[in-house]
C-alpha positions in Angstrom: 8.6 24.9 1.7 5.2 23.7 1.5 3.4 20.8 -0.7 1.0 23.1 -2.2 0.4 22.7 -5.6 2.8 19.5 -5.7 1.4 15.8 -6.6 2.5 12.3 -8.2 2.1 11.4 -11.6 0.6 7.9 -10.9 1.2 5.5 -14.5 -1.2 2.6 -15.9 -0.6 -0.2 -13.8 -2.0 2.0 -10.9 -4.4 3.4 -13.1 -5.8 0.2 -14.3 -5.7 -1.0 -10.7 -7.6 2.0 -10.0 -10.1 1.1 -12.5 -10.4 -2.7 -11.9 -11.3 -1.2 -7.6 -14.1 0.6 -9.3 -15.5 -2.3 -11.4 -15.4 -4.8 -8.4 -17.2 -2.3 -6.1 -19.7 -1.7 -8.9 -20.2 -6.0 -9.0 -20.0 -5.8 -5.9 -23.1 -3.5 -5.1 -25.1 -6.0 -7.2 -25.2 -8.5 -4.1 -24.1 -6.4 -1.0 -25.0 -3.1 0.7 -21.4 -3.5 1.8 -20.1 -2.2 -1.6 -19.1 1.2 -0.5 -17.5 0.3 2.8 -15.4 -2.0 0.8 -15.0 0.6 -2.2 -13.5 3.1 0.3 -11.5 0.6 1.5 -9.9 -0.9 -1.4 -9.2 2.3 -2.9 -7.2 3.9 0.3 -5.7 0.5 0.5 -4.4 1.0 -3.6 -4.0 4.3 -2.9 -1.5 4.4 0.2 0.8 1.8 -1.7 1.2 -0.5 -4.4 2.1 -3.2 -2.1 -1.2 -2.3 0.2 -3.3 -2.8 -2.8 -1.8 -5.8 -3.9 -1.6 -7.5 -0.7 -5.6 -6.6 0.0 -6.6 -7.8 -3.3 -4.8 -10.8 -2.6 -6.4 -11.2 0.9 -9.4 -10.6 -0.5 -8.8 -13.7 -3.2 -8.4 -15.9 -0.3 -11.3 -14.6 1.9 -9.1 -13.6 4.5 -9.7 -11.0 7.3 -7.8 -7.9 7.1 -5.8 -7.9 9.9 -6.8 -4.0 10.6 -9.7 -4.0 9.1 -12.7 -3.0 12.2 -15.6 -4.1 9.8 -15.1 -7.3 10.2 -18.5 -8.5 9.3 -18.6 -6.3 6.4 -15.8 -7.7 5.0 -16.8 -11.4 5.6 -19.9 -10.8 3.8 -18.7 -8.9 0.9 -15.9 -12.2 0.7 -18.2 -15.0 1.5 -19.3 -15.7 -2.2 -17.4 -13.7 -4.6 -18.8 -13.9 -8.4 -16.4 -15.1 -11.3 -16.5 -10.8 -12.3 -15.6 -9.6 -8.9 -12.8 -12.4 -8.9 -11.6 -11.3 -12.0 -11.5 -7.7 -10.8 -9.6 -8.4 -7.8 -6.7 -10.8 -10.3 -6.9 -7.4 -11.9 -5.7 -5.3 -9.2 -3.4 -7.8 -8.4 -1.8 -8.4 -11.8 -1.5 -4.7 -12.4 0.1 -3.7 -8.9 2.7 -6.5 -10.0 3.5 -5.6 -13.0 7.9 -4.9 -13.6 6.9 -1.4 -14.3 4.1 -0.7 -11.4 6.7 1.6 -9.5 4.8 3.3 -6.7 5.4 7.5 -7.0 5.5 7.8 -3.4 8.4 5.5 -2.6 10.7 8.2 -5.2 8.8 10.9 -3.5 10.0 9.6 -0.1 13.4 8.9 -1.3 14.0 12.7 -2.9 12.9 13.9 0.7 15.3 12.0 2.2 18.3 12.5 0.2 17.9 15.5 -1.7 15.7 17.8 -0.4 17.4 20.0 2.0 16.1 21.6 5.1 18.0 24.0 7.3 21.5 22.9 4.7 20.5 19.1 5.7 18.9 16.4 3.9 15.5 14.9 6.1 17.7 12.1 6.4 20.6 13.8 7.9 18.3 15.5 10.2 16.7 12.1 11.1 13.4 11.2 9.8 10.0 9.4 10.4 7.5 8.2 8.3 4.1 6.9 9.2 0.9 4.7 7.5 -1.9 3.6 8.2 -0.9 0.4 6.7 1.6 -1.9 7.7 2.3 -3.8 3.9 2.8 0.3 3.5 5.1 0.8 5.8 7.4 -2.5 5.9 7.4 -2.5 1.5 8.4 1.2 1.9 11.2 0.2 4.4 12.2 -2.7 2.4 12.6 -0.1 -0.7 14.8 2.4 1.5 16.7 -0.4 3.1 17.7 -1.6 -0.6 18.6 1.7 -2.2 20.4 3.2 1.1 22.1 0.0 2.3 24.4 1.6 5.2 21.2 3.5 6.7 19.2 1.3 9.5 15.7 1.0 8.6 13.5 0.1 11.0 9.3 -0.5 11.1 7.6 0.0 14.4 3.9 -1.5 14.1 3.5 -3.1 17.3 4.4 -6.8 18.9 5.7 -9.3 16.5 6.2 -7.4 13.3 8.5 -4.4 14.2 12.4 -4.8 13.9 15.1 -3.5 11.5 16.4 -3.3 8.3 20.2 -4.5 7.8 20.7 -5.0 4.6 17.8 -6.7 2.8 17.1 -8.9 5.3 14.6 -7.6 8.3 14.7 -8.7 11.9 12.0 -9.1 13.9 12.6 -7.5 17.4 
């Protein structure tokens, strides 16, 4: 079976994140030629996983370096003097992504693949199964959400030196 034709519904939270990417950008091109470096960026970061988005946005409050972020100058001079509007933009993004009822499509999308959808008579998960991002708040929230609704399953994030390990439980170890 192929994904043609199939998507995710996304709801408001994302939605109003969505939006709130677009207004800082728009700010943002006020004082910066960085604008769309940082549009593009924000919105793959929003749009690969809730907890990506958040966890920029956040970043981005505190004028931190992404840690996988190549543009780093870019970034430093979009962050250097944020404006009350873009600041309000990013506590957007962040509020929203946080909200009780934010609940990322992918993460149920992932989860129906891996215990549902069947393959050959086997579930992905049965047939063992991979699943890679770009982004490691992606990939380790994404674990953290399998780990918690398939507790006797190992889990495990591979992203390098010093934050890879495993899943037991809800509690990750660093290998």
């Amino acid at each position: 079976m192929g994904f043609i034709g199939l998507g995710l519904m996304t709801n408001l939270p994302f939605d109003l994140a969505y939006q709130a990417a677009e207004a800082f950008t728009a700010a943002l091109k006020l004082r910066t030629k960085a604008a769309g470096f940082m549009k593009t960026l924000l919105l793959q970061r929003i749009c690969s996983s809730f907890a990506s988005g958040r966890a920029t946005a956040e970043k981005m409050l505190r004028r931190e370096l992404l840690e996988d972020e190549e543009q780093v100058k870019l970034v430093e001079e979009a962050l250097s003097a944020l404006t009350p509007e873009e600041t309000t933009h990013l506590q957007t993004i962040v509020t929203e992504l946080s909200r009780p009822e934010a609940r990322d499509p992918k993460v149920a999308a992932v989860r129906h693949f891996l215990t549902e959808h069947r393959t050959d008579e086997k579930t992905w998960l049965e047939h063992g199964c991979i699943v890679f991002s770009q982004y490691y708040d992606t990939a380790y929230s994404l674990a953290a959400e399998l780990a918690r609704a398939l507790p006797n399953e190992p889990v495990g994030v591979y992203a390098g030196s010093g934050r890879s390990g495993l899943f037991h439980g809800e509690d990750f170890r660093f290998r």
